[in-house]
C-alpha positions as CSV (number, residue, x, y, z in Angstrom):
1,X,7.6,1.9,5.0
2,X,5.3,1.6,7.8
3,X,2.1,3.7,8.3
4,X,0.8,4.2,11.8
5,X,-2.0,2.3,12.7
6,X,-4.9,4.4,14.9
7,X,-5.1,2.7,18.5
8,X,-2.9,-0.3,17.4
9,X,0.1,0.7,20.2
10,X,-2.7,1.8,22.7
11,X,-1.9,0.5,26.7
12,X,-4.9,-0.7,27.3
13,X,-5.9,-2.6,23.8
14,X,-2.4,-4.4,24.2
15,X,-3.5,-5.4,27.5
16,X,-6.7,-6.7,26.5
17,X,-5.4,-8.4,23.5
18,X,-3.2,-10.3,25.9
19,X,-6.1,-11.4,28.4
20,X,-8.6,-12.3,25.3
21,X,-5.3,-14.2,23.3
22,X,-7.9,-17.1,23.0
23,X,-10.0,-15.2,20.9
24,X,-7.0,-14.6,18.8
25,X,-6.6,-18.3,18.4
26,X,-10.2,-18.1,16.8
27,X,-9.6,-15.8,14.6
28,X,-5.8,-16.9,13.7
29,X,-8.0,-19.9,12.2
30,X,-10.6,-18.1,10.2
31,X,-7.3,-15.5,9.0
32,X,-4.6,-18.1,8.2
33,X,-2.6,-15.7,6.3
34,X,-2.2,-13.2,8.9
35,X,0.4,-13.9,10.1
36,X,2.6,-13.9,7.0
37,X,0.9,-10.8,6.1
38,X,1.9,-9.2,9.6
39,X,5.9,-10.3,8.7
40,X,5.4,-9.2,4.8
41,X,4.2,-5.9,5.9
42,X,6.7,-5.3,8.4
43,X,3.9,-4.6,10.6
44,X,4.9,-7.5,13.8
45,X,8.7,-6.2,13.8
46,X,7.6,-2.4,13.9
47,X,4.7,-3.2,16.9
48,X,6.2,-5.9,18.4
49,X,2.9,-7.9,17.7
50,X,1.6,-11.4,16.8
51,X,-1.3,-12.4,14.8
52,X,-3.3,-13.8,17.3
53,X,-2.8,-10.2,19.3
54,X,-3.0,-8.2,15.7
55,X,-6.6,-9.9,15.8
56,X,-7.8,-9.7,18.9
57,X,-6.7,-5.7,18.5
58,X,-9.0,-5.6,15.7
59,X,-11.8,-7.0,17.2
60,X,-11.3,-5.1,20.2
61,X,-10.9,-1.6,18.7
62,X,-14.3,-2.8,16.8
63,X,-16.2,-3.5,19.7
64,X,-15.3,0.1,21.2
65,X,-16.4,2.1,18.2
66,X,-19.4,0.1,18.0
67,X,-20.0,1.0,21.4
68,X,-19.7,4.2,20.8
69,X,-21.4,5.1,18.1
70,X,-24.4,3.2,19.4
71,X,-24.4,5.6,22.4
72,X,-23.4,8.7,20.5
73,X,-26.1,8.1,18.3
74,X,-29.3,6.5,20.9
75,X,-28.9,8.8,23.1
76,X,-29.8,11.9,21.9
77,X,-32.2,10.5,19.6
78,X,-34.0,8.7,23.0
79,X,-33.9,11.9,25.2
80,X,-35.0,14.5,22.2
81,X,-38.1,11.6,21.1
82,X,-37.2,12.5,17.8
83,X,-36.5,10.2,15.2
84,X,-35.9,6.3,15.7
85,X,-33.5,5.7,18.6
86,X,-32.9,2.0,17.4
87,X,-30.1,3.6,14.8
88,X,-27.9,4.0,17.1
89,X,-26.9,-0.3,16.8
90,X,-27.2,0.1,13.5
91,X,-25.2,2.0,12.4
92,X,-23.1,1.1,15.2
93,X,-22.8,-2.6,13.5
94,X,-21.8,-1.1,9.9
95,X,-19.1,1.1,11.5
96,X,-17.8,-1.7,13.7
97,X,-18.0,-3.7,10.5
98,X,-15.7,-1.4,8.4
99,X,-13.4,-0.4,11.1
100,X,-12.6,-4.2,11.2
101,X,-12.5,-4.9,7.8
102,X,-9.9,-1.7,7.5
103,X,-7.5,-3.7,10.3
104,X,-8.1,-6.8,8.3
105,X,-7.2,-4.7,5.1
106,X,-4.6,-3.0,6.4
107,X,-1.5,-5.4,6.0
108,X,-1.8,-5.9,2.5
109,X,-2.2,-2.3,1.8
110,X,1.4,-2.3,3.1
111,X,2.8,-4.7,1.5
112,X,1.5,-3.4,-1.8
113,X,2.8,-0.2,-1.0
114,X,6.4,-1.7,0.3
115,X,6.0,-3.2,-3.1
116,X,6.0,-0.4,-5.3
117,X,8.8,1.3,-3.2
118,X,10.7,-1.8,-3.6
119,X,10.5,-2.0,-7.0
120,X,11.0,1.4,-8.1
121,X,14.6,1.4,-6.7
122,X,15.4,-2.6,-7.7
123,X,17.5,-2.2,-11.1
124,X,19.2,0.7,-9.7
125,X,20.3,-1.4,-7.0
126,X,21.2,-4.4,-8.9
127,X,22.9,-2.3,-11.0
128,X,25.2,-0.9,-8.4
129,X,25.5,-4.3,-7.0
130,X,26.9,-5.7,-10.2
131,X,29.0,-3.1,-10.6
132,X,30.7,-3.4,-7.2
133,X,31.1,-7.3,-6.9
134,X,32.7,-6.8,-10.7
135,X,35.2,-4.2,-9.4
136,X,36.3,-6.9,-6.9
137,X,33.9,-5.1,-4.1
138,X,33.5,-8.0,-1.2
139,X,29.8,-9.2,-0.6
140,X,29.4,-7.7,2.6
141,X,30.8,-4.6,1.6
142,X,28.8,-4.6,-1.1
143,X,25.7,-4.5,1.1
144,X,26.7,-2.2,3.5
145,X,26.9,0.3,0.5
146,X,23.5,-0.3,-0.5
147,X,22.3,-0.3,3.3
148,X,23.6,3.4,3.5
149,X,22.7,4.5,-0.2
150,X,19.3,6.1,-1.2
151,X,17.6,2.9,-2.6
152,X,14.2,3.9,-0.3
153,X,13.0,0.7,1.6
154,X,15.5,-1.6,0.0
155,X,18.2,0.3,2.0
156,X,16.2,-0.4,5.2
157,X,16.3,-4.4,4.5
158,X,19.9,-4.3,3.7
159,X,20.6,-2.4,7.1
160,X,19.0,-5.4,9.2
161,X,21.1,-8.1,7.3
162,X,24.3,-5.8,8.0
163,X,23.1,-5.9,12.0
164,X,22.5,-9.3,11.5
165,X,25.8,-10.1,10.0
166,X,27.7,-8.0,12.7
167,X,25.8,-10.0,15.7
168,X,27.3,-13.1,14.2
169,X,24.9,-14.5,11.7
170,X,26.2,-15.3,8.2
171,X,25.9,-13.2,5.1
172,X,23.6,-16.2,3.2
173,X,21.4,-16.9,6.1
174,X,21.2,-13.1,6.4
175,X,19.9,-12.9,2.9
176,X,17.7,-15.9,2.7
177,X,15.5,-14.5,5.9
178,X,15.6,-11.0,3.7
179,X,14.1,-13.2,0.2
180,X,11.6,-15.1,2.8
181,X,10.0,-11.7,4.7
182,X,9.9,-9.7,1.1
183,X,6.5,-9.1,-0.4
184,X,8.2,-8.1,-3.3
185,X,8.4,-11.2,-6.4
186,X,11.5,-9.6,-7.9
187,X,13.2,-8.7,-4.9
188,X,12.7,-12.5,-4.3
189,X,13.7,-13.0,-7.0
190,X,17.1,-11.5,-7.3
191,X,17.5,-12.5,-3.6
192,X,17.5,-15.8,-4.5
193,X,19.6,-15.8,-7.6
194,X,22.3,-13.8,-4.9
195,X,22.3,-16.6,-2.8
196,X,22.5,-19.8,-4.5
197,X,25.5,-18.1,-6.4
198,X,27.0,-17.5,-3.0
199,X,26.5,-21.0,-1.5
200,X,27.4,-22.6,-5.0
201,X,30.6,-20.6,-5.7
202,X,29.5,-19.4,-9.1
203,X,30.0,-16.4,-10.7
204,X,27.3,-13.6,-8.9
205,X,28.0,-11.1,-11.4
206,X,26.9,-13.1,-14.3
207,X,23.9,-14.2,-12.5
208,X,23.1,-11.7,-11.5
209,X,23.6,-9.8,-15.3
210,X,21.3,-12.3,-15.9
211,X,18.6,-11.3,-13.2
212,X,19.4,-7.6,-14.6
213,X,18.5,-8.2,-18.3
214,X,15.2,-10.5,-16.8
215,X,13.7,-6.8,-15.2
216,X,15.0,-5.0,-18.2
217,X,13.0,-6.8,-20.5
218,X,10.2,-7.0,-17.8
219,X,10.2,-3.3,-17.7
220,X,9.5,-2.8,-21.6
221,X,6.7,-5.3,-21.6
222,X,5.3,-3.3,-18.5
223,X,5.7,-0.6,-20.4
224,X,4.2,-1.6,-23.3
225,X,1.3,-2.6,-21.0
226,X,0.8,0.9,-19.5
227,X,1.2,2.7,-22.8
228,X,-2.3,0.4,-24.0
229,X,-3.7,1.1,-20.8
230,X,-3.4,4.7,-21.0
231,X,-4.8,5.5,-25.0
232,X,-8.2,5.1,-23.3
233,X,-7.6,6.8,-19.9
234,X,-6.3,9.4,-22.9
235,X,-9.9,9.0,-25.0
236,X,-12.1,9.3,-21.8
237,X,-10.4,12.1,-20.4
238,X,-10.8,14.0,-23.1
239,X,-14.3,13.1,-23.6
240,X,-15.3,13.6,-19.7
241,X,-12.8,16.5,-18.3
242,X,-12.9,18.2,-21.8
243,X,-15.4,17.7,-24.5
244,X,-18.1,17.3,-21.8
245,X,-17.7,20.4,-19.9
246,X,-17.4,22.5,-22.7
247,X,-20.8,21.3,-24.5
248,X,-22.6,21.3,-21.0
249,X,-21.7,25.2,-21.3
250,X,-22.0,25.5,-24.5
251,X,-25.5,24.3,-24.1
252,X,-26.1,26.2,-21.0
253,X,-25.5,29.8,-22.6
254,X,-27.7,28.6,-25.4
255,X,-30.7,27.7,-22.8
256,X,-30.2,30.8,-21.3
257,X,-30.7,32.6,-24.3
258,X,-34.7,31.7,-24.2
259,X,-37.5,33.5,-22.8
260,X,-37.8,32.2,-19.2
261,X,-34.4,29.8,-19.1
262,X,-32.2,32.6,-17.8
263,X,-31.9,30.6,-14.2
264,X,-30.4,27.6,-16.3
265,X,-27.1,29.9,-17.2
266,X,-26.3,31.7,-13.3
267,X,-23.3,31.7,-12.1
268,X,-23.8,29.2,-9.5
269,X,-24.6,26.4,-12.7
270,X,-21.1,27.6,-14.1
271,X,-19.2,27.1,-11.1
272,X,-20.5,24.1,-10.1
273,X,-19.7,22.6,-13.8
274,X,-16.2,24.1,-12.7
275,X,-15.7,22.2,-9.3
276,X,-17.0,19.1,-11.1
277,X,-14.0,19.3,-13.4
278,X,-11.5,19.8,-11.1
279,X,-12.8,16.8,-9.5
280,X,-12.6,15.0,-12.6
281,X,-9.3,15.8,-13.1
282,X,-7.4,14.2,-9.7
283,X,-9.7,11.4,-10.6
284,X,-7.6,10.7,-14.0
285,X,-4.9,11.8,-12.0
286,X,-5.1,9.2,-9.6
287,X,-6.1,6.6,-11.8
288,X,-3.3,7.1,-14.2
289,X,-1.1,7.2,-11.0
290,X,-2.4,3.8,-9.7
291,X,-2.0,2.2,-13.0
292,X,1.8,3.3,-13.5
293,X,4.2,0.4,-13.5
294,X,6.3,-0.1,-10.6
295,X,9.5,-1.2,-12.3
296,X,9.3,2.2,-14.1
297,X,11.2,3.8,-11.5
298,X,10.9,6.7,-9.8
């Protein structure tokens, strides 16, 4: 799963990237990781893009919304002489700042979301493997089943090793770049427990029963995690989205009730109270969301 990347695959920011690919030698050195990042993410095979380019984009696309906003902002604070024109860099400099730090961020917020796709379909697919290769299912059929099943991303990373196996590279090799380029640990993981059982001649269905009982018992103790995690998401919603609101009303109608308070209980108060819990709410929401295990499943 890739998201699209604002100016990333823009003409002219390629080009420059290209012509400033020094600079990108900088910065490869100050970002070591990128690069690995950039494969994890998927990011280089969907943009056809290095790190030192991936960089040098960054920096670019900085530079251009810092020039920008500095105009958009000195300009027509200098020609209406209101106000202090000398804004305009500054806040030119913090956005600049951010929009770099968002490219910078932006691989591993991939990967962690690849992650949790990944992860949410793995047993299922292990499952389905082991069944297969225990019905006397070849390997490589075996894969190609799971490349056109509904296993979400991991279908996609089983379609490039049945490409690459058709163009003439082996099955294990196939599978070894697949374990190397995963951001996933589990994925990894099983991957790797796939192909030493291949180059070894061992039994892959009982290693990979083996691998299958591993997550299972992964999965309770994740479980077990998230269900102490969420008895006191469960207390403090209750006592912010719930208890809260209905004593700040409580207390508001019996305010109003005094000589000269009557402006504390309007309409307005009550509504506002409202749209503050409905905030509330997609905050637990999301944080209960965000904490949910991905070897849960879907």
């Amino acid at each position: 799963m890739i998201v699209k990347i604002p100016m990333l695959n823009s003409k002219p920011i390629r080009s420059m990237s290209h012509m400033l690919i020094g600079l990108g030698d900088i910065l490869s050195r100050i970002f070591p990781y990128m690069d690995f990042s950039l494969k994890q993410s998927g990011i280089s095979e969907e943009y056809k893009i290095t790190a030192r380019e991936y960089l040098t984009a960054s920096f670019i696309i900085s530079v251009i919304v810092f020039v920008v906003i500095t105009l958009s902002v000195y300009i027509p604070l200098a020609t209406a002489k209101k106000g202090n024109p000398d804004l305009g860099p500054i806040i030119g400099i913090i956005v600049s700042v951010l929009t770099l730090a968002y490219y910078l961020a932006q691989p591993r917020r991939i990967i962690n979301r690849r992650i949790k796709y990944i992860e949410r379909n793995l047993l299922y697919m292990l499952r389905s493997i082991l069944v297969q290769i225990r019905s006397g299912v070849p390997i490589f059929n075996t894969i190609v089943s799971i490349a056109v099943g509904e296993y979400g991303p991991i279908s996609k990373e089983f379609k490039t090793v049945v490409e690459k196996v058709n163009a003439g590279q082996s099955v294990v090799d196939s599978l070894e770049e697949l374990a190397l380029r995963n951001p996933s640990i589990y994925f990894r993981r099983a991957l790797w427990q796939l192909v030493n059982s291949l180059k070894s001649g061992s039994d892959v269905g009982n290693n990979l029963a083996d691998v299958i009982r591993s997550l299972s018992k992964e999965q309770l103790i994740e479980i077990g995690r998230y269900k102490s995690i969420l008895n006191p998401l469960a207390m403090m919603y209750m006592m912010i989205a719930v208890i809260l609101p209905s004593l700040s009303i409580t207390m508001l109608i019996v305010l109003s009730s005094f000589p000269g308070m009557e402006s504390v209980g309007n309409e307005q108060t009550f509504w506002s109270l409202f749209g503050i819990n409905i905030v509330l709410q997609f905050i637990f929401l999301g944080i209960i969301k965000s904490k949910r295990p991905n070897l849960i499943g879907a």
